[in-house]
N, C-alpha and C positions, 0 to 999 in steps of 0.2 A: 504493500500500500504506500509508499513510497512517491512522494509530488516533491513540484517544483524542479527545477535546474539540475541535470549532472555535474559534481561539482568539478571545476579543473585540478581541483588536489591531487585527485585520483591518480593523476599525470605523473604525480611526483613518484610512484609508487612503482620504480623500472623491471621489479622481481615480479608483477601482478602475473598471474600467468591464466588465470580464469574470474572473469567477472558476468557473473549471471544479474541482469537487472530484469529479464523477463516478468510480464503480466505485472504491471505497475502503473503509475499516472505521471511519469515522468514526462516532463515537458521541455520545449526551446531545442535547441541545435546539440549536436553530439560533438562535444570538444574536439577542436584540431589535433591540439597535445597526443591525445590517443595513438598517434602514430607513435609516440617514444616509448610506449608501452614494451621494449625490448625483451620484456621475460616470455613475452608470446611468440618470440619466433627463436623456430627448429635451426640446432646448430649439423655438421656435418652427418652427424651418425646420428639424425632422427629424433636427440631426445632437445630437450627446453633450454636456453641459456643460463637460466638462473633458477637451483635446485634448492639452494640452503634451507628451504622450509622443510624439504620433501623429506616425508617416512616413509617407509614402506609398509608400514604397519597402516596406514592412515586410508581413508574408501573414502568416495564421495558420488552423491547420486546428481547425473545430469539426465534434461530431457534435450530429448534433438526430436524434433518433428512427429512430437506428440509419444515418442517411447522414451520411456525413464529406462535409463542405462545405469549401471555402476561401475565406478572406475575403481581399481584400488591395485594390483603390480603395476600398470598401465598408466598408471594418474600422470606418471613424468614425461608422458608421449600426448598429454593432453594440454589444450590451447583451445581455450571460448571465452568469446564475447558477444553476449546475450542481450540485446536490446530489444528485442521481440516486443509488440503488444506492447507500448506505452503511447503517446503523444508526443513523439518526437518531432519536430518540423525540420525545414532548410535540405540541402543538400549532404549526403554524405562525404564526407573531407576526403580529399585525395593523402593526406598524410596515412591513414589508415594503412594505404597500400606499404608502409614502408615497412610492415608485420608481418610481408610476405616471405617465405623461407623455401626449404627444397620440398618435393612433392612426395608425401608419404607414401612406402611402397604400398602399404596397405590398401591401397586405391587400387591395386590390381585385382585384390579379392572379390569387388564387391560386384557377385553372382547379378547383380538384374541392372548393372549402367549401361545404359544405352546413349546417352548423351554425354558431353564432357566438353567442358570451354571452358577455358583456365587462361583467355587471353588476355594481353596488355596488363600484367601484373607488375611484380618485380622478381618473381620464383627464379630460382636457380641453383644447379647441382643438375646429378643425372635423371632424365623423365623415368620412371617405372616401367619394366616390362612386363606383360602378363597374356594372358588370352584372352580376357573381358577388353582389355585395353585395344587390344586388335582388331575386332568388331565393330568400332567406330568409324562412323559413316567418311568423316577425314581426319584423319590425326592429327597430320600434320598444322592441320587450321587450328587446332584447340592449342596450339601451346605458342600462336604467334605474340608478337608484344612483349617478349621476357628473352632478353637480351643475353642474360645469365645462364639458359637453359641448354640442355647441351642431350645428345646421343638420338636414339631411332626414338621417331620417325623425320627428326630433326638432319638435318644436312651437316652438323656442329658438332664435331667430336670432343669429348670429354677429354684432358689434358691426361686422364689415367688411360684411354684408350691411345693414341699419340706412344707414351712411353712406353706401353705394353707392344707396339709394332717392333716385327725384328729388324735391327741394325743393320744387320746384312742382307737386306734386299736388296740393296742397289752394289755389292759385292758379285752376290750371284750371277746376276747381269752383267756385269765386268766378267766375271768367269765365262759363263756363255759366249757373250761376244767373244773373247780370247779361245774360245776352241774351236766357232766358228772359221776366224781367222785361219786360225790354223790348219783347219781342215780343207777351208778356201785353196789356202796356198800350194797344200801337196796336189791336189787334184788338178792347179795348176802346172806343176811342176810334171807330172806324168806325160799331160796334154802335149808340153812344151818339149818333153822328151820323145813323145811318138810323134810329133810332127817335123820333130829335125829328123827324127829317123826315116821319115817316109820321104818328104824331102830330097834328103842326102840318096837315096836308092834310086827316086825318079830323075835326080841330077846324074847320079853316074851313070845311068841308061841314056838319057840324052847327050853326055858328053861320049861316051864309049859306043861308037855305032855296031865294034863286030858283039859287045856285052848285050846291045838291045837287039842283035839279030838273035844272038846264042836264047836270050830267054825267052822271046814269041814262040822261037821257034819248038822250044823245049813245053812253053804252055799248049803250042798246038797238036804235041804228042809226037811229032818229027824228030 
């Protein structure tokens, strides 16, 4: 039951990593500041930037779209901001976007997506593979806008795919090529050897008139 203004304190509070204000009378514009809300965005490996609260011992129940969920190993992989259902007016502030982090693989799980647009965020790290993920109508469109984002169905390879490439590719090809050469070369070398030879036989027949009698004559069995 909750009225009146979201207060910009809130801002101050960079570890926040879940604020539920759902089903309330909250009124007026949703703070800019929100965007520095830093505890809500996923570092490399998936989990929250700022833990010091977290126990493992500790649950907490959320709703998302009308089913009450419970979180409690999990809670450190969790990020909501619930403004649902009040009186909010204005525009929603472009700083928000700056809460955007890498895309949880867990996205690949979810058995009935059919749709997926994640574009012109700020997301980045590697997009998630899956088989649900593959099903989408264009992929490639869902993840345009996000500058940071990298791997299939992306044209953008991840800096850990890059150094995972072997070294010696462009070795082997130097190898290649050097035994093509090579093998170039003798096969001219043969050519160049049966052609002086043949040559050299049809010249001393031409020069030697009784040598080109002696051998006609010998091919026509006389």
């Amino acid at each position: 039951m909750f009225i009146d203004k979201i207060p910009s304190q809130l801002c101050r509070m960079q570890g926040l990593q879940i604020m539920d204000f759902g089903n309330n009378h909250l009124t007026g514009p949703i703070p800019r500041c929100f965007g520095n809300l830093s505890g809500m965005i996923l570092d490399e490996d998936g989990i929250m930037s700022s833990l010091e609260w977290f126990d493992f011992d500790t649950s907490m129940t959320q709703v998302f779209k009308g089913r009450e969920l419970e979180f409690t190993k999990t809670l450190a992989f969790l990020a909501n901001m619930n403004l649902s259902r009040n009186n909010l007016v204005g525009s929603i502030p472009k700083e928000i976007t700056n809460l955007s982090g890498i895309i949880p693989q867990s996205i690949s799980e979810l058995n009935s997506l059919s749709h997926l647009n994640l574009s012109y965020n700020n997301l980045s790290g590697r997009i998630p593979t899956g088989n649900q993920l593959r099903t989408l109508d264009d992929p490639s469109s869902s993840y345009l806008g996000n500058s940071e984002l990298c791997g299939v169905p992306l044209s953008r390879n991840c800096p850990s795919d890059e150094k995972s490439q072997p070294p010696t590719t462009t070795g082997h090809r130097d190898e290649h090529k050097g035994d093509d050469a090579e093998i170039f070369w003798f096969y001219m070398a043969i050519m160049c050897g049966y052609a002086t030879g043949l040559w050299g036989f049809i010249g001393v027949l031409l020069l030697k008139k009784a040598w080109r009698y002696a051998y006609f004559q010998r091919g026509d069995g006389q």
